[in-house]
N, C-alpha and C positions, 0 to 999 in steps of 0.2 A: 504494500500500500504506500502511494507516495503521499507525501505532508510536506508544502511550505507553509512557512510563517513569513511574513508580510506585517513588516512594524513601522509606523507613522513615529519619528519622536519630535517633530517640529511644533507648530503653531499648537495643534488640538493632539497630543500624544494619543494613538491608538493603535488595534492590533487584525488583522485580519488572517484566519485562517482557510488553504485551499485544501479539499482532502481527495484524491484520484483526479486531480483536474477541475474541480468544482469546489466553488466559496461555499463552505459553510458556516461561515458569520463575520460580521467584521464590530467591533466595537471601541467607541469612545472612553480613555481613561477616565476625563471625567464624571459622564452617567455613572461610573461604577465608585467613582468615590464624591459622588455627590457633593462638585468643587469645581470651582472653572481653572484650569492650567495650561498654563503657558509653555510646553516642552519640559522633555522629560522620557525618561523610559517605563510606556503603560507596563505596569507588570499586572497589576489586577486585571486589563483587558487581554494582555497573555495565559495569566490563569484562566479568563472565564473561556476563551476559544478554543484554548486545550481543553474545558472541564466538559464544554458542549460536544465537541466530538470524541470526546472517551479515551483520549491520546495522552502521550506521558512527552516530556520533554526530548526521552530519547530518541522518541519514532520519527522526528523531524528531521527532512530531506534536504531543507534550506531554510537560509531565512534570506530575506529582504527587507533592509534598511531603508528609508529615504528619511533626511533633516539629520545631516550627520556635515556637520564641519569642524574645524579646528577653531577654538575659541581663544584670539587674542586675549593682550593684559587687561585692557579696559574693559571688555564681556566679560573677561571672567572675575572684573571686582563689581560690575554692574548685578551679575546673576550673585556673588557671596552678598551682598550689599540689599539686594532682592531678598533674600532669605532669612539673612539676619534682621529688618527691620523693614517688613511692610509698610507699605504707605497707609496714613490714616484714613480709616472707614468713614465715610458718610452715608450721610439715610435721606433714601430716596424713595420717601413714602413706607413701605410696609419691609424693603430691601434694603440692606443695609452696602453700600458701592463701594470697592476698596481703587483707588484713583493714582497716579502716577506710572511715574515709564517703566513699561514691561521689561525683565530681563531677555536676553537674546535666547532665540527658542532652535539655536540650533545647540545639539549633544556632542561632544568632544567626543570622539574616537577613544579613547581611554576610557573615559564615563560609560560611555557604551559597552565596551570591553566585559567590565565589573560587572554591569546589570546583567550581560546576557550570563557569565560566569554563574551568579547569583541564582538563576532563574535556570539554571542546570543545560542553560544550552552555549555554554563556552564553548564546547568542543568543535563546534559548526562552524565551517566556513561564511561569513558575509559576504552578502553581495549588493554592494552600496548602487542606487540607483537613484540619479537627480527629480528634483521637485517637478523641472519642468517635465520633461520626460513624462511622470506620473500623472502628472494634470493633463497631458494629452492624452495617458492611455486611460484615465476615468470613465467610465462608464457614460453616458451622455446624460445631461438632466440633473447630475449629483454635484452638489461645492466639492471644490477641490481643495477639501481640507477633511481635517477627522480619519474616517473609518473608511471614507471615499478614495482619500489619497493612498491610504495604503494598499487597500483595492487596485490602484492606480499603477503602483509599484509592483506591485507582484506581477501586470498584465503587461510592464513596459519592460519586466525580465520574461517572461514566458507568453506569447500573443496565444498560445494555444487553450488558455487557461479560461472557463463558463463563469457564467456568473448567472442567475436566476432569471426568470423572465423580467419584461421590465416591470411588468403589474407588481411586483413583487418588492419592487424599492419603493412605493408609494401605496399601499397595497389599504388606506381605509376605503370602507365601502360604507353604504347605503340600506336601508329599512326593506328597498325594494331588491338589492343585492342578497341581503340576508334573508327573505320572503324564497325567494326563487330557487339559493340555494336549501334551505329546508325544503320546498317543497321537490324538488329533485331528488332530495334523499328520501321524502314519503316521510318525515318525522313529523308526529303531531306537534304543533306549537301554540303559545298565548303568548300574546302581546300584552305588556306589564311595565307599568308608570315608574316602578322603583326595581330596577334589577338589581341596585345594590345591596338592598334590603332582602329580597328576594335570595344571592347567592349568600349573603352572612346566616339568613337563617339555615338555610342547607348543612353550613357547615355547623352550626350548632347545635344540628342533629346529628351529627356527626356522617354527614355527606361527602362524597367529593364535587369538584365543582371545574368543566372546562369554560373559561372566562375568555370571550374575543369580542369585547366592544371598543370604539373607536380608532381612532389610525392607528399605526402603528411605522416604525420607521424599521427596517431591516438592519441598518446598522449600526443604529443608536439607544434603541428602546429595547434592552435586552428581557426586561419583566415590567409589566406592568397592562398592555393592552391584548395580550395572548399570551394565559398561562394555564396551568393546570391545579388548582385548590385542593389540598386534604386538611383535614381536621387534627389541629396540631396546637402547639403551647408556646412556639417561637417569636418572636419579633420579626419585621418584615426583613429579608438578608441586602444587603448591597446592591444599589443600583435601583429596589423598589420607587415606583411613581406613580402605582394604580391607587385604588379606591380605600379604604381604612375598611377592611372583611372584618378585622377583630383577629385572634390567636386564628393562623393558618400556617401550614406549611407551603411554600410558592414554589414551584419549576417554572421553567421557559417552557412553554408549549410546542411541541414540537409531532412533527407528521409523523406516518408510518416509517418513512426512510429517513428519520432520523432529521433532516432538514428543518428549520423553524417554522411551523406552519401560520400563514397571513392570510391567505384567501379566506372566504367563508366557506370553500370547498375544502379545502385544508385541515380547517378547524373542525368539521363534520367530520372527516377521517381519522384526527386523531381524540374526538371524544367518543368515536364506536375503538379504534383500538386499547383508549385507555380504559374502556368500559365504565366511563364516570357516571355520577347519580344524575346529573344537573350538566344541562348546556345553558350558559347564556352567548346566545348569539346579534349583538347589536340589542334590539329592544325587547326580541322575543328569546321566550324559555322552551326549553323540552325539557321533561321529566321522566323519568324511565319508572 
């Protein structure tokens, strides 16, 4: 089985993984440490794209780098000076804005060295591939920044490499989207004013619950708008930005083949494979 790894450490640090020629997720350091950052090496977006396809650091065939330069004297008392002493927060209504000049967001070759050492993939050969490069080979339609650009990098080292349909980077649907596909699957449904009320009590019967209302982003929304609910004691884990269920346990929703499922045909697929109690799909419920 082949695996590159595909890592953003510029502007929006993140990590994208391909597994046989095919992305199977790409995601933003930020989302997962719920923080906006300025470069860096995402290691929590390299955990989660190994943790999503079931891979250990060992089994990777490559990585790919882009936002990797040599940081002069002045970046690198600008970035110690960044860290040692934040610029002060102002409040901007409800958000509290932290103001002044960003440290330079490209990673020293050295810096990067440690992280990947760190993160058990020292051993690997890099293969540094420029920004612009990457912003050319992005997928069409997506910023060239984040989870996109690293996408971008792995396709400006390998043209042979898929990427999902495009419905698939933009993939929220519609009342009549979610109507059509239940009724394609033949599942009974009711349209219901409070679905969030609805899948909390589920789980407070101790139900499970497949959850796919509103957009969803492919490679920034790792949990939140398509997941899979059981009945648990935990806190929400990293990266959570859906609805307040109360004590659950959360997964990333994902299809029969393992892929993250976003369609509403998707979502139908992987609530008969997971044989959940509860679908909410969009506004309407099934209940088995």
């Amino acid at each position: 089985m082949s695996a590159i790894l595909a890592i953003q450490v510029a502007d929006e640090p993140a990590a994208a993984l391909f597994v046989e020629g095919t992305l199977r997720l790409a995601i933003r350091e930020c989302v997962l440490r719920r923080a906006a950052l300025t470069g860096g090496f995402p290691s929590a977006a390299v955990d989660a794209v190994l943790a999503v396809a079931g891979l250990r650091s060992a089994e990777i065939d490559r990585i790919v780098v882009v936002g990797v330069g040599t940081l002069g004297p002045l970046d690198r008392m600008r970035r110690l000076t960044a860290r040692l002493r934040p610029a002060a927060a102002k409040s901007e209504g409800s958000v509290r804005v932290r103001r002044g000049t960003p440290p330079p967001t490209r990673l020293d070759p050295a810096e990067l060295a440690r992280s990947l050492a760190l993160a058990g993939l020292g051993h690997l050969r890099v293969v540094p591939i420029d920004a612009g490069d990457a912003a050319v080979a992005c997928p069409p339609s997506l910023p060239n920044v984040g989870g996109a650009l690293a996408v971008g990098a792995a396709l400006a080292h390998d043209a042979t490499l898929t990427v999902p349909v495009p419905s698939l980077w933009a993939p929220g649907f519609d009342d009549i989207a979610a109507y059509r596909a239940l009724s394609n699957g033949e599942l009974p449904r009711a349209r219901v004013e409070d679905p969030i009320a609805v899948a909390a009590a589920a789980l407070r019967a101790g139900r499970s619950v497949v959850w796919a209302r509103g957009p969803a982003a492919f490679l920034d929304t790792p949990l939140g708008p398509r997941v899979f609910l059981t009945p648990g004691t935990g806190s929400p884990p990293p990266g959570w930005c859906g609805p307040p269920f109360g004590a659950a346990n959360i997964q990333l929703l994902r299809a029969p083949d393992g892929i993250a499922a976003h369609s509403p045909t998707d979502v139908i697929r992987a609530f008969r494979a997971l044989r959940a109690d509860v679908l909410v799909l969009g506004d309407y419920v099934v209940e088995r």
